[in-house]
N, C-alpha and C positions, 0 to 999 in steps of 0.2 A: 876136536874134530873140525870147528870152522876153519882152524891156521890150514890142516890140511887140505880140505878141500879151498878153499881160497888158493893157496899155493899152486894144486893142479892145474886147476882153473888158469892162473898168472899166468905160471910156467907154459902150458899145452898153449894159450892162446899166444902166448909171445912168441912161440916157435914156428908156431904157423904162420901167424900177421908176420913176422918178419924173413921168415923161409919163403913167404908167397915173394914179397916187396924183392928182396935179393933175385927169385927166380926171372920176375917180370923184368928187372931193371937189366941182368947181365944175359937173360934168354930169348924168352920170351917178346922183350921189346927190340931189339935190335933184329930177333926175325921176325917179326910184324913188319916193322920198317924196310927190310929187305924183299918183302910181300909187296908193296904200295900197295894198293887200293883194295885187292883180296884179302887183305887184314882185317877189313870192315867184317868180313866173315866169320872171323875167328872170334870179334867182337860182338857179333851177333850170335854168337853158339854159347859166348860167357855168358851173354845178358841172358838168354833162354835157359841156362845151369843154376840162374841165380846167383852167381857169380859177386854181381855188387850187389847185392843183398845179403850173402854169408859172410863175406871177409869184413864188413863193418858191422854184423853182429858179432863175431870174434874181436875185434877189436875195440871194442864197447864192453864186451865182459873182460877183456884184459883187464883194460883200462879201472872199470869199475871193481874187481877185484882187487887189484895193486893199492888204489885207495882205500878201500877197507883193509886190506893189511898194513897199509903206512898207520891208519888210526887207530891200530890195533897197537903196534911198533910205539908208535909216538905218547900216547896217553890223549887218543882225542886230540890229535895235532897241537901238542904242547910245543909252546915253541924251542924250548931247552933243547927237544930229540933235534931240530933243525940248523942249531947252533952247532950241529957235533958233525967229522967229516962224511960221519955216515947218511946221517941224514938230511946233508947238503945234497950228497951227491943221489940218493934214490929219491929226492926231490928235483933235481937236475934231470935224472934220469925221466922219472915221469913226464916232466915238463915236454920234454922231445919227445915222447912216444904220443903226448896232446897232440903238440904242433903238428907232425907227422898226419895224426887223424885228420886234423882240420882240411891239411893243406890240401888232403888224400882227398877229401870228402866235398871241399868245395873245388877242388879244380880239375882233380884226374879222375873222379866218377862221371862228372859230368859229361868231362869229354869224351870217355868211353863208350857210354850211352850215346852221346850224337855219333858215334863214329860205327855203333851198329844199326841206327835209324838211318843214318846216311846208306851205308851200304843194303839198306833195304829197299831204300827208292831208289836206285839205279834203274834207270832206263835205259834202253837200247842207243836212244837218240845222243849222238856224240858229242854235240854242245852241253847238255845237259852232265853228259858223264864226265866230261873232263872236268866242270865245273866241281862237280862231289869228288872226283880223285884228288882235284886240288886241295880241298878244305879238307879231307881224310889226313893227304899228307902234313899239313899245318897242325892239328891234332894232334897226331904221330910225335912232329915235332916240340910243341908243348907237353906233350905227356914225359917224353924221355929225359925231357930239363927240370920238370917236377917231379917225374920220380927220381929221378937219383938224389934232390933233396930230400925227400919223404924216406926213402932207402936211407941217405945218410943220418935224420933222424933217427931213425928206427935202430940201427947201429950204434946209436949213441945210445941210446937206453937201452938195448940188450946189453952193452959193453959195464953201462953204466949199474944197473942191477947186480949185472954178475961181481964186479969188484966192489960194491957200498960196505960189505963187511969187512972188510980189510982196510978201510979207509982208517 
């Protein structure tokens, strides 16, 4: 009963942390960016949804799931299972879906959040506002260089999960 429910868990959470990563990076963010500074809005409606608070608790029970079933898989992370193509690669796999989290967690959450506190203190006063559309757009532009690594991550370990058995 744990393999299955572990698996749900794996499965369900890798579809979404990587169906979210895929949406943001080929929709989502290219029309933010086509938005300039009215993005901070859309940014502020995520953060008020919870937003970066749901998709990194999803991807923390992936995460922690997949490693209880690799220890389940392995014998207690024997190393023998790690020596075999299979368990190169859904240790490969894993490894990228970390990275992915990290990279997610310390550089595109952040920026996220300034990009909907930015868009909250817009003032009227026009020095002030260009100043916020500028750094919104810079934002913008770091978030879409990082996500499509974190996107490309994520890709690599759904890819890489899906094929570990046939390796």
């Amino acid at each position: 009963m744990e393999l299955i429910v572990l698996r749900v868990i794996h499965v369900l959470g890798g579809i979404v942390w990587v169906g979210v990563g895929i949406f943001m990076m080929f929709f989502l963010g290219p029309a933010m960016q086509s938005m300039g500074p009215a993005a901070g809005q859309v940014m502020g409606a995520l953060q008020k949804r919870k937003f970066m608070v749901i998709l990194p608790i999803i991807a923390i029970l992936t995460m922690l799931s997949g490693l209880r079933l690799m220890m389940i898989a392995s014998g207690n992370f024997g190393a023998g299972y790690f020596q075999t193509p299979m368990g190169r690669t859904f240790a490969g796999a894993g490894l990228a879906a970390i990275l992915a989290f990290v990279i997610g967690l310390v550089v595109n959450r952040p920026a996220m959040m300034k990009m909907g506190t930015l868009q909250q203190s817009m003032t009227s006063d026009p020095a002030s506002k260009e100043r916020i559309q500028a750094e919104i757009k810079k934002l913008q532009q770091r978030m879409a260089v990082v996500g499509f690594i974190v996107t490309a991550l994520l890709l690599i370990a759904a890819i890489g999960m899906a094929i570990a058995r046939y390796m």
